[in-house]
C-alpha positions as CSV (number, residue, x, y, z in Angstrom):
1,X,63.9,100.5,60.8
2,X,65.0,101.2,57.5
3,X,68.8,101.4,55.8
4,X,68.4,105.0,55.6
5,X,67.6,105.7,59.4
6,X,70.3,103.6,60.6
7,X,73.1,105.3,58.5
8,X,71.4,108.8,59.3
9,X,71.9,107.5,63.3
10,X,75.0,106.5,62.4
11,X,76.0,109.9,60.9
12,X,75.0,111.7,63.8
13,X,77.1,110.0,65.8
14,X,79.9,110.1,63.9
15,X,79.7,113.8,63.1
16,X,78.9,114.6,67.2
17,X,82.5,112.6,68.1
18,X,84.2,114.9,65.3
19,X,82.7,118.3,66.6
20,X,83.3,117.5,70.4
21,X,86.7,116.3,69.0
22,X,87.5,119.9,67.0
23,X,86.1,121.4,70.2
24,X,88.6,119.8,72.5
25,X,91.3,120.9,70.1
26,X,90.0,124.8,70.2
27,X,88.9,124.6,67.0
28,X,87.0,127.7,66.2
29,X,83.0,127.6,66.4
30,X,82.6,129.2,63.4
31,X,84.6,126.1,61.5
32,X,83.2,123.3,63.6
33,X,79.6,124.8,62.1
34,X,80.9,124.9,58.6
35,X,82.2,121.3,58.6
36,X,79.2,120.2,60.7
37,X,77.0,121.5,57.4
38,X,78.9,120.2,54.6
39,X,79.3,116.6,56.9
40,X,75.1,116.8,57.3
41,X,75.4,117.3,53.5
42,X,77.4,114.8,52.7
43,X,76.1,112.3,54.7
44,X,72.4,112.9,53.7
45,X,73.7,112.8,49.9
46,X,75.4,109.4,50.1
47,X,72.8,108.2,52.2
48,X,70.1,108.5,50.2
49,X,72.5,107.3,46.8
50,X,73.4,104.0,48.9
51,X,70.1,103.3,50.0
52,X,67.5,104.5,47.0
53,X,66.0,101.3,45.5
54,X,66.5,100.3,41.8
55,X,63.9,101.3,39.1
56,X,63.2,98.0,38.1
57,X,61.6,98.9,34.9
58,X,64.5,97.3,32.7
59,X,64.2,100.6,30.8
C-alpha cells in the first residue's frame, strides 16, 4: 500500500471523528459540509506534497 493511501485512510478517519464530533455538538449541517470540503482539500493537498517523489534529475 502506498504512503499516499495510508494518509488518505488516515484522513478519512480523522475527518469522520470531527464531523460525528460537530454533529454531537449540533453543529449545523450546512458547516459540518463546508469544513468537511476544505478538510478533503487540505488533506488531499498535503498528501500528495508529503508523499510526491523527488525529480531526481539534479536539474
Amino acid at each position: 500500500m502506498s504512503s499516499l493511501a495510508i494518509y488518505l485512510i488516515g484522513l478519512v478517519i480523522f475527518i469522520a471523528g470531527l464531523v460525528y464530533g460537530a454533529h454531537l455538538l449540533h453543529v449545523p449541517d450546512k458547516w459540518i459540509g463546508v469544513g468537511l470540503v476544505v478538510l478533503i482539500g487540505l488533506g488531499v493537498l498535503i498528501g500528495a506534497i508529503k508523499t510526491r517523489q523527488r525529480d531526481s534529475s539534479g536539474a
